[in-house]
N, C-alpha and C positions, 0 to 999 in steps of 0.2 A: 599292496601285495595281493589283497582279492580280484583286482583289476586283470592282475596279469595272470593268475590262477583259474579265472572264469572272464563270462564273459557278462557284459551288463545285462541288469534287470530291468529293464524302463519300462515307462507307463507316462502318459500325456496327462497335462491339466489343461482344461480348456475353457478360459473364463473371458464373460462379456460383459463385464459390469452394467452395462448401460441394458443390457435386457435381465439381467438377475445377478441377485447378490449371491446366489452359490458357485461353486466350481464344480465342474464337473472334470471326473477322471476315468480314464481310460482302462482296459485290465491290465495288469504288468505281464510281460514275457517274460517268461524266464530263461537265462541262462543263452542270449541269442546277440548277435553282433549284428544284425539288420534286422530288428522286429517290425511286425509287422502289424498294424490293427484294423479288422475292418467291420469297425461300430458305425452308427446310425445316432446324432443327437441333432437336438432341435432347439434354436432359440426362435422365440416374437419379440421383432425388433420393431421399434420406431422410427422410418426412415429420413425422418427431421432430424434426427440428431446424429450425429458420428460415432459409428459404432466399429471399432475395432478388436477384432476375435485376438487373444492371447494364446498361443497352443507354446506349454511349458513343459520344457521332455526334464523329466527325472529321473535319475536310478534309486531304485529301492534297495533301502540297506535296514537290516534286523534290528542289528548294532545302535548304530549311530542315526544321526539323524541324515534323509534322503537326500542324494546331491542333487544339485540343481543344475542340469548339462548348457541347456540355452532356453533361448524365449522368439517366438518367431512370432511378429506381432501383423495383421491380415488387417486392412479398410474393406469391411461388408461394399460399401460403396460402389467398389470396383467391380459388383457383381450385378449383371443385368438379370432381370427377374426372369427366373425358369429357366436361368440355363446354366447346366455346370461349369464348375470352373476347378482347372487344376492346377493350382500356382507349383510352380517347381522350386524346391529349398536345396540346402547346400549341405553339404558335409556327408554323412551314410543315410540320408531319408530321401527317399524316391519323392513321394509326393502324397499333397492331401487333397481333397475333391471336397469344394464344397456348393453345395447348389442352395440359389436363394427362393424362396416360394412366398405366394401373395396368402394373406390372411385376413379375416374379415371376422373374425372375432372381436366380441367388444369384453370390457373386463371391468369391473367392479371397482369406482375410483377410491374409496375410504371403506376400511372393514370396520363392524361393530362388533362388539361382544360385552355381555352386560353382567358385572361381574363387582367384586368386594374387596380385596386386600393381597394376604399373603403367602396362604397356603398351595395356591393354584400359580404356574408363572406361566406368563403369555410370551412369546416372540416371537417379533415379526422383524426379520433381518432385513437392515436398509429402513426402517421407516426410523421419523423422529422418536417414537419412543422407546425403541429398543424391546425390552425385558419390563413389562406390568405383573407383579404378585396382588394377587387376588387372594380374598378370606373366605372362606365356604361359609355360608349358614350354617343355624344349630343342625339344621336338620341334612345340611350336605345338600342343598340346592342352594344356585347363585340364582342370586338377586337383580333382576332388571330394571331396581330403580336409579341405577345410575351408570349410562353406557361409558366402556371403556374406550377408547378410540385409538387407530392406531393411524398417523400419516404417512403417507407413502408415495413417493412415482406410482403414477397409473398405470404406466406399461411396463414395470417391473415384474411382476405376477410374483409377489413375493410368498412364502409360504407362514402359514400360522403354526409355531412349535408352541404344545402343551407339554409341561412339564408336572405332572400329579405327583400328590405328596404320598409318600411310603406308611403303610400300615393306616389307609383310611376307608371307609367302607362311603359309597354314596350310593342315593337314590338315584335310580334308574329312571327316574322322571327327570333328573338335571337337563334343563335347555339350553340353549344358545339361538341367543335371535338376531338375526342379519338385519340391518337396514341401511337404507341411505341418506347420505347428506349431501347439502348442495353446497358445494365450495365457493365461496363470493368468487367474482370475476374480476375485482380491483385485486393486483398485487400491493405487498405493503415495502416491497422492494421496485424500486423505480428501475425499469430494464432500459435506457437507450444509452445514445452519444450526447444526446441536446443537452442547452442548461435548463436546470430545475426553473419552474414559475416564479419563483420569490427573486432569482439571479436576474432572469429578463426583467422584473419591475425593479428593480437596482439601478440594473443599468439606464434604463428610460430616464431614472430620481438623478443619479450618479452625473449623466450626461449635462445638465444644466450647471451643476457647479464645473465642470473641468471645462467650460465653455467660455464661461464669464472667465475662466484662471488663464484660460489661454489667449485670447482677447486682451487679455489685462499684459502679461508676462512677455508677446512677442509683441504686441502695441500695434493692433491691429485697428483699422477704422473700422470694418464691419462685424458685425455680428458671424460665426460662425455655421453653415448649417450643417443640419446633423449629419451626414455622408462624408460631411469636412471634417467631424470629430476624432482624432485620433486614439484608441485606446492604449493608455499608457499604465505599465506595472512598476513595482519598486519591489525587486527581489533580492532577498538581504539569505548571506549563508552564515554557516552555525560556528558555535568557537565558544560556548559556554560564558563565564562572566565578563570575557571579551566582546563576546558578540553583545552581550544584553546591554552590557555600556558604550559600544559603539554605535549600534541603534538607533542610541537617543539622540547622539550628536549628528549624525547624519540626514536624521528627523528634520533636527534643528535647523540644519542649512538647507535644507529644500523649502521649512516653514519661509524662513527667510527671505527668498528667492519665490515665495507664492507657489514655487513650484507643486508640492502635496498636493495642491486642490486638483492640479491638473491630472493626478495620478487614480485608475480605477481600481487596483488592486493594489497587495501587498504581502509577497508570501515571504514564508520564513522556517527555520528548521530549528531543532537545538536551542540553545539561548538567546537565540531573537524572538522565539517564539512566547520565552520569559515578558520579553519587553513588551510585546504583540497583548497578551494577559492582559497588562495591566494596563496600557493604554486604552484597552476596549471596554473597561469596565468604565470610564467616563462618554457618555453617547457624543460627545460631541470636541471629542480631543482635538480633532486636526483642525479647529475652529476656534482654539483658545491660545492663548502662550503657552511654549512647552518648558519654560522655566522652574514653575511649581513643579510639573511631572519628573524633570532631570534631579531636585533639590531631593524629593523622595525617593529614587532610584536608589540617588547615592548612600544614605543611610542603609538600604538593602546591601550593597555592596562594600561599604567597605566596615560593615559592624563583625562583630567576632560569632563566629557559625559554628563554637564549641558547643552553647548551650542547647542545639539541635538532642544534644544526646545525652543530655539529664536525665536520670533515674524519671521526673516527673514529664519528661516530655517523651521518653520514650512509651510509656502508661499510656500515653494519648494515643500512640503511634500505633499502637499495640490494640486498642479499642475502637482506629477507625477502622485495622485492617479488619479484627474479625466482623464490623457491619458492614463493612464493604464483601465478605467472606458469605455473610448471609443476607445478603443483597441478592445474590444470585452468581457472583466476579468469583474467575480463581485470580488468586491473589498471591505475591513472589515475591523479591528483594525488589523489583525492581517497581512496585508500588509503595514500598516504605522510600526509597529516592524522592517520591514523587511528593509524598507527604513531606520529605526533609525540602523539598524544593519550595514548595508551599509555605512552609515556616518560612526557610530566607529571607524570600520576598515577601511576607507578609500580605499573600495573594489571597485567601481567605477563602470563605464554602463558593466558591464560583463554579458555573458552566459552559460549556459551547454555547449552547444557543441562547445564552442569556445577552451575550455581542450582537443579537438582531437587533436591541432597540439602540444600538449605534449607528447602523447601516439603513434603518426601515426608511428615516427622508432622504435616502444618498450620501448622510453629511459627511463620511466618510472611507475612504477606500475600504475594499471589502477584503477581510485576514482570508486568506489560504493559510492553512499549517500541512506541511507534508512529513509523509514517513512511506517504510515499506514494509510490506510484509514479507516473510521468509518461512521458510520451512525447515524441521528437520532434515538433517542427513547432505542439507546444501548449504554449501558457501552462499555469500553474497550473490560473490560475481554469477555462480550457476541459476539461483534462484533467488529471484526479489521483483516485487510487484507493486508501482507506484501506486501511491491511496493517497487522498485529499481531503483532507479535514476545514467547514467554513461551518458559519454560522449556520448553515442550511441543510446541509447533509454531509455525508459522508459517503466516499465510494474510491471504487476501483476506474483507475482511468483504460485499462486493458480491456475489461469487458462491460464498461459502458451500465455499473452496478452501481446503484447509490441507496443509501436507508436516510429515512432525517437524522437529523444529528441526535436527538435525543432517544431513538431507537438502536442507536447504536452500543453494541453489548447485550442488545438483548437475543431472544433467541427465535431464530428465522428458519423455515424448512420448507422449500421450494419455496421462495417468494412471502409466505405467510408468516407473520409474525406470530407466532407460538406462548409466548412467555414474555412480557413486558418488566423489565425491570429498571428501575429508575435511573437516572442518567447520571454516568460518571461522571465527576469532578473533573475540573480542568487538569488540577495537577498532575491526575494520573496520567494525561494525556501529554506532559512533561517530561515524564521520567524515559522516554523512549530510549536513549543512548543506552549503550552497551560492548560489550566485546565482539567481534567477527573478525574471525581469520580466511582472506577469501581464499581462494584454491581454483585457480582457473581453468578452464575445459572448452574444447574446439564446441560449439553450437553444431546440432545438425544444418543442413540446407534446405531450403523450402523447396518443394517439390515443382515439378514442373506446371504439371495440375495443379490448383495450389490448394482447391478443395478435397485433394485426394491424399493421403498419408502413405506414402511409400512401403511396399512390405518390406520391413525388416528384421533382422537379429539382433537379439542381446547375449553377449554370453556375461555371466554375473561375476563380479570381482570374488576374491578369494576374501578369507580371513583376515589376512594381514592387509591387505585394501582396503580392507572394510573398517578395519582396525584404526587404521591413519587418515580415512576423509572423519572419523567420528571424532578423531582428535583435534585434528586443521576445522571441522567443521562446526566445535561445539562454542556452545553460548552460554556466558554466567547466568543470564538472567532476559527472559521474552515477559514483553508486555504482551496478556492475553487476551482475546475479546472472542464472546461469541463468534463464529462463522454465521452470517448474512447470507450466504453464496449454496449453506448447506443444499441439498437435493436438488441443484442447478442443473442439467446436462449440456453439453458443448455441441453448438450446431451443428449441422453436416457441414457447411460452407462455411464453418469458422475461418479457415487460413485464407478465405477470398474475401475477407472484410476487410477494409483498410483501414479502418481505424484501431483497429481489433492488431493488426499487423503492424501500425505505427509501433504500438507498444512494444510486441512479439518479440521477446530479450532471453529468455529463460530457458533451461534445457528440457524441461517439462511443455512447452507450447507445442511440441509435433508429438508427445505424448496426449491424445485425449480423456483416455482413461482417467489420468494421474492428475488430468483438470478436474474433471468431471466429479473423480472421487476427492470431496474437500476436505479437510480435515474438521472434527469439528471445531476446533478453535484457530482463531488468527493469531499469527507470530506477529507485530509491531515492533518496528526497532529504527533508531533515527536512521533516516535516509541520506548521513554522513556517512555511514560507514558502507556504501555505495560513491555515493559521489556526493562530494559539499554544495549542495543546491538544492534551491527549492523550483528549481523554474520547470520543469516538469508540467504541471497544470497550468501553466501560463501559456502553453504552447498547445493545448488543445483547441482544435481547429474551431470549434463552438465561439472560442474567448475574443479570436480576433486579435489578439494583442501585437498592436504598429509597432509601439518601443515601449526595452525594457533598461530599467535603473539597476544595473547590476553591482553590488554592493558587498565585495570580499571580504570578508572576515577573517581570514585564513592569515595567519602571521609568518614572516620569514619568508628569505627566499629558498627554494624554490616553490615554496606552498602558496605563494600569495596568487598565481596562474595557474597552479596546477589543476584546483578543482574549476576553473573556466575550461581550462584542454581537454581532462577528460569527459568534460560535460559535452563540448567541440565532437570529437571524436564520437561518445555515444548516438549523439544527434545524428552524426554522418552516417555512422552504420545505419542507425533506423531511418535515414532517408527523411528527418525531420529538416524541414529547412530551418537554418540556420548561420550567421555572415560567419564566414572562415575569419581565425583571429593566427593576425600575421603580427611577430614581437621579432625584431631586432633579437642578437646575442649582448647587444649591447643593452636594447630593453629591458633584457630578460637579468642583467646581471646591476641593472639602474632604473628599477621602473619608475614610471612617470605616475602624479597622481591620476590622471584619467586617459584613457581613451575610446573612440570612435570607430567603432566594426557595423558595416554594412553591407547585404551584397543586392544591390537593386535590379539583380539580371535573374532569382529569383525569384519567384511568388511564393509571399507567402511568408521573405522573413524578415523578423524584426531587425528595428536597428539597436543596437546595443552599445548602451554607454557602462564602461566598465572603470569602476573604479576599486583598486588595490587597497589593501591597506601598506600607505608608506609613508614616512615623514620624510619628505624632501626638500619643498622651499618653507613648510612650517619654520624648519629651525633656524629660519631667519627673518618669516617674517610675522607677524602676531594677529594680522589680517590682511585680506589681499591686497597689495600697495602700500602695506604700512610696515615698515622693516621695526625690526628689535633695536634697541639702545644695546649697550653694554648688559647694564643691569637686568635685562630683560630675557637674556640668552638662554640662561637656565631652563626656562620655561619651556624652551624649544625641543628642548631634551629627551626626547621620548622614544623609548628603545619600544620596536616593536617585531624586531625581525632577530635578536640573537637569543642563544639557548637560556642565557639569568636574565631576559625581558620578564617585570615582575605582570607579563599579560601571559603568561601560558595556560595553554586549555584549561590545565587543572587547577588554579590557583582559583578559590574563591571569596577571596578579601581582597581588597584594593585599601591603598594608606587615600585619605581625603584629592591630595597631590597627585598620585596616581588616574585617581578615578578623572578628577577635574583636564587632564594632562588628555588623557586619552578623548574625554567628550571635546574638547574642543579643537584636538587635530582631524578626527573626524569631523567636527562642522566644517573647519579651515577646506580642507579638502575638497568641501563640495562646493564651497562656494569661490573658491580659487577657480573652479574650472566650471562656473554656470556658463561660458560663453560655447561650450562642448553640449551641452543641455539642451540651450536655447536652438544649437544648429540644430541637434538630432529632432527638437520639436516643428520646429519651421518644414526642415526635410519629411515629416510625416504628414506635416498638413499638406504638403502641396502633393505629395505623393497620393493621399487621399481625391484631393481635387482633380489631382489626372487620371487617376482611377476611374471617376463618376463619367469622366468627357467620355 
C-alpha cells in the first residue's frame, strides 16, 4: 500500500569483501522514482585476486525491515587502470561510473596492541580473532607485557574498534604500542594440484610390489619397466553394513586372484570405509590371509547393537563428547553415531594417520576416504565440494588445498595454522551420512573470458522462497571441522585454471565473493548423498590412474547402475574423461556379474571394470566351474535386489547365514569373472608400452 501511495526511498550498499569487511552505503532519496546519487568512495584492492564490487539498491522502510530491490554484481578486472568506466544496468538506473587508479601504498601486515582481559573489547572485523576483552590495570593503564595480536589479510585495511567500559575513569598516560612481526613464509596449508612428498615416495615403494603381481598374475617372462607399470585403483561404494561385509569378500577374491598386490589405491565412502578402519590397523593386511580379518568382521556384524544404548554406555558417550567439546571440536548427533559406530565394530581410540605405518614400505594400497562438504541454505546438488581423506592429508580437490591429516580440525587463518588441536578419532570421521534433500538449479555459464565474471543481477527470492529452499534444504545433523581455507582469497584467473574448473560444479564457483568469504567451519557429509562413489580422487590428473576396480554396493535394481550413470554423466558435464557405459534394456533389467567399459580414442581414460552387485550364476554354482548338488541349492539363495533383502542400508545385524551368504557371493563374483580383470590388466600394459614408443 505505501508503494503505491509514495514513491521509493532507496539507498545503495556497496561492498568488496575482498578489499574490506565493511559496507559502505549510500544517502537514501527520498520519496523519488529515479534517484539519483552522486558520491565519491574509494576501495585498495589487490589486483591478484578477484575482486568483484556488490552495488545492493534497497528501500528504506521505518516499519519494518529494509527491502532488498536487486544486487548488480561488477569484475574490478574489467576495468583498465585510469580510465573510467560506465557499465550500463537495467531496469530504472541509468548508470554507475566507476574508475580504477594505481596505489602505492604499503600497509601494516599484523596489528599489535598490548593489553590484559576484559574490561576493554578490541575488534578488528575479518581477522581471526574477531572480539579480544582486555582487563585494565589497578591503576587503568594496560599492560605491555603481553601483546594482543590480531591476524588479518594484509590488504584488507581493517579498522580497529575500542569499545570502553561505562563509568571508568583512566589515566591519561594509557598507551598503546604498535609493532611488528615477521610472519614465517612456509604455509602450514599446502597450496597446489601435485601429490603431497609422502604420496610420491608411496608410489616409487608401491611400484615394486604391483610389478612382481603383474609379472606373476598375466605370466609374463620379463620383468616390467617402470613406464610399463600400470596404476591400478579398487573403488568400492557405500551401503552401510552391506557394503562393510561385501568389502571383505571382494577383498577375498582379488586376494585370491593375487590381484590386490597389483592395485595402488583404494577408495571408499560410507561403510567400506568401516572395513577400510579396520583392515589398516594391521600394517601388513594385504600380505596375510584374509580369513582371520572376515571371522572378526563377522562378529561386528551380526552381534545385537542394542547394548550401544545402555544407561552405562551411553555415560561413555556422554564423556567422550564433552572432551571431544573441550578439545577445541563443536560437537552434534552426528558425533555420538560416530562413537555408536566405534562401539559396533569394536574400532577402538584409532586415527588417520596412524594407517601411515601400513603404507610407509608400499605394502599396501594407499585408503582414500571421501566426503563432501556443503553449505547452509544449499542443496547437494547446488553446492558440494569433493575433499579427500588419506593417511597424509586431507584436502579440497577444487582448489588444490591440503592440511596433514592430523591438523585437520584445527584452526587455520590464511594458511597459518593458529590453534593446534589434537587429532580426531577415526570414528568421527565415520559418522559422515546424513539427511539431504537435493533441489535442483540451472548452474550459471562460464563466461567467455573465463578469467573475467560477467556483470550481473540478482534479484532476491521472497519469504516464501526462502521459506521452502530452508525446508528442501535442511539437514538433521553436519559433521563440523574447523575451516583450513579461512582468509584464503580466489585468484583473479581462478575460472582460467583447469584444474580448479575440472571441479567447478556448484552455483557458488562464478560467485567469488561467496568462495572467498569461508564460513568458519566445514559442513562434512558422506559423499553418497551426492552420488555413490568414491572415484572422485582417483581421477586427479596427479594420480595417473590406467584402471579402475569398480565395486557396487548399491542393491536392486535400478540402483545397482545408477550410481555408475550418474557418476557417467557428472564426469561428461565436467569434461572429465571418462569410457561411456553403454547397458542393453535387457542389461539393465538382467545384469551380468561384471563388465568392461573403455574408450581408447580418449586420453586420459581409465578402463573400468565394473561390477554390480547381483547373484546370477552363484545360485548355481558354488565356485566357478563347480555347479551345486541338490543339497547345496539353498546356499545359493541370496536376495539382494528386493525390498525384504535382509541387506538393506539400514539393517545393522546380519543372522551368522546371512553374513557368511553375502561374503561369499561377492568373492564368487569376482573371481567368476578374473578373465575380465586379467584383459583390462594386459590392455593397460600394452597401452602403457605404446604410450612410451
Amino acid at each position: 500500500l505505501q508503494s503505491l501511495l509514495s514513491h521509493s526511498d532507496c539507498y545503495v550498499n556497496l561492498s568488496l569483501p575482498t578489499a574490506t569487511c565493511e559496507k559502505i552505503q549510500t544517502k537514501t532519496v527520498n520519496d523519488c522514482r529515479n534517484p539519483v546519487w552522486n558520491e565519491t568512495f574509494y576501495f585498495r584492492i589487490q589486483s591478484q585476486i578477484k575482486n568483484v564490487l556488490e552495488l545492493s539498491v534497497y528501500d528504506e522502510d521505518v516499519v519494518t525491515q529494509d527491502d532488498h530491490l536487486f544486487t548488480v554484481y561488477f569484475d574490478v578486472a574489467k576495468l583498465p587502470l585510469g580510465e573510467r568506466k560506465t557499465p550500463k544496468y537495467f531496469l530504472k538506473f541509468d548508470h554507475v561510473s566507476i574508475i580504477l587508479q594505481s596505489d602505492n601504498n604499503k600497509v601494516l601486515c599484523v596489528l599489535f596492541l598490548f593489553p590484559s582481559g576484559k574490561d576493554l573489547s578490541l575488534t578488528v572485523k575479518g581477522s581471526y580473532e574477531g572480539t579480544q576483552d582486555l582487563t585494565l590495570g589497578p591503576d587503568a593503564i594496560i599492560s605491555p607485557s603481553f601483546p594482543t595480536k590480531f591476524h588479518y589479510v594484509k590488504y584488507m585495511e581493517p579498522t580497529l574498534n575500542v569499545m570502553l567500559p561505562k563509568k571508568k575513569r583512566y589515566n591519561a598516560n594509557a598507551c598503546v604500542c604498535p609493532s611488528h612481526c615477521s610472519c614465517p613464509q612456509d604455509l602450514d596449508v599446502r597450496i597446489g594440484y601435485d601429490l603431497c612428498a609422502e604420496e610420491k615416495d608411496f608410489l616409487c615403494k608401491r611400484k615394486k610390489y604391483v610389478a612382481a603381481a603383474l609379472k606373476n598374475v598375466l605370466q609374463l617372462e620379463e620383468d616390467l619397466q617402470d613406464h610399463e607399470i600400470p596404476v591400478v585403483a579398487i573403488m568400492t561404494t557405500g551401503g552401510g553394513m552391506r557394503s562393510f561385509t561385501t568389502t571383505y569378500g571382494s577383498l577375498l577374491g582379488l586376494k585370491k586372484l593375487n590381484v590386490l598386490d597389483c592395485a595402488t589405491y583404494l577408495s571408499g565412502l560410507s561403510g567400506t570405509t568401516w572395513t577400510m578402519s579396520r583392515l589398516y590397523k594391521d600394517a601388513y593386511w594385504s600380505q596375510k590371509d584374509l580369513d582371520e580379518k572376515i571371522r572378526e568382521a563377522q562378529k561386528c556384524a551380526t552381534k545385537c547393537k542394542m547394548s550401544c544404548f545402555s544407561m552405562e554406555r551411553m555415560k561413555y558417550f556422554n564423556q567422550q563428547l564433552c572432551q571431544r567439546k573441550q578439545e577445541g571440536y563443536r560437537t552434534s548427533f552426528i558425533d555420538l553415531w560416530g562413537l555408536i559406530i566405534e562401539y559396533m565394530l569394536h574400532d577402538g581410540n584409532h586415527k588417520l594417520s596412524d594407517q601411515r605405518e601400513a603404507v610407509k614400505e608400499g605394502q599396501n594400497p594407499l585408503p582414500i576416504y571421501v566426503a563432501v562438504n556443503v553449505r547452509d541454505k544449499y542443496s547437494t546438488l547446488d553446492f558440494k565440494e569433493w575433499v579427500e581423506f588419506t593417511p597424509y592429508e586431507v584436502g579440497f580437490l577444487k582448489y588444490g588445498a591440503f592440511v596433514r591429516t592430523e591438523d585437520f580440525g584445527s584452526e587455520f587463518f590464511n594458511g597459518r595454522l593458529l590453534r593446534r588441536l589434537p587429532e580426531t578419532r577415526i570414528c568421527y570421521l565415520h559418522a559422515f551420512p546424513l539427511l539431504v534433500s537435493p533441489c535442483t538449479e540451472e548452474e550459471p555459464m562460464l563466461p567467455t573470458r573465463p578469467h573475467e565474471v560477467k556483470t550481473h543481477m540478482l534479484t532476491p527470492e521472497g519469504p516464501f522462497s526462502s521459506a521452502l529452499r530452508d525446508a528442501l534444504t535442511d539437514r538433521l545433523s553436519v559433521a563440523q571441522y574447523h575451516n583450513f581455507l579461512k582468509g584464503f582469497q580466489v585468484h583473479n584467473d581462478y575460472l582460467g585454471n583447469e584444474k580448479f574448473c575440472r571441479w567447478k560444479d556448484t552455483v557458488l564457483d562464478m560467485s567469488p565473493n561467496q568462495l572467498s568469504e569461508q564460513p568458519d567451519l566445514l559442513g562434512m557429509v558422506d559423499a553418497g548423498f551426492f552420488i555413490n562413489t568414491s572415484c572422485p580422487p582417483l581421477l586427479r590428473l596427479e594420480r595417473k590412474v590406467d584402471v579402475i576396480l569398480h565395486l557396487s554396493y548399491s542393491a536392486g535394481s535400478p540402483f545397482s547402475t545408477r550410481p555408475l550413470d550418474q557418476a557417467c554423466k557428472y564426469y561428461a558435464d565436467q569434461k572429465i574423461p571418462f569410457p561411456k557405459v553403454f547397458l542393453s534394456e535387457e542389461d539393465r533389467k538382467n545384469l551380468k556379474e561384471c563388465y568392461l567399459f573403455q574408450d581408447s580414442e580418449t586420453p586420459g581414460s581409465p578402463i573400468v571394470v565394473f561390477f554390480p552387485l547381483v547373484n546370477d550364476t552363484f545360485q548355481y554354482y558354488k565356485a566357478p566351474g563347480m555347479k551345486r548338488c541338490c543339497s547345496e541349492m539353498e546356499g545359493g539363495k541370496v536376495d539382494v535386489t528386493s525390498c525384504t533383502s535382509p541387506y538393506n542400508t539400514f539393517s545393522v545385524r546380519y543372522t551368522d547365514e546371512n553374513y557368511h551368504q553375502l561374503v561369499n557371493l561377492s568373492e564368487y563374483n569376482i573371481l567368476n569373472n578374473a578373465h575380465l580383470i586379467l584383459q583390462a590388466l594386459r590392455t593397460a600394459v600394452e597401452q602403457k608400452r605404446q604410450h612410451k614408443k
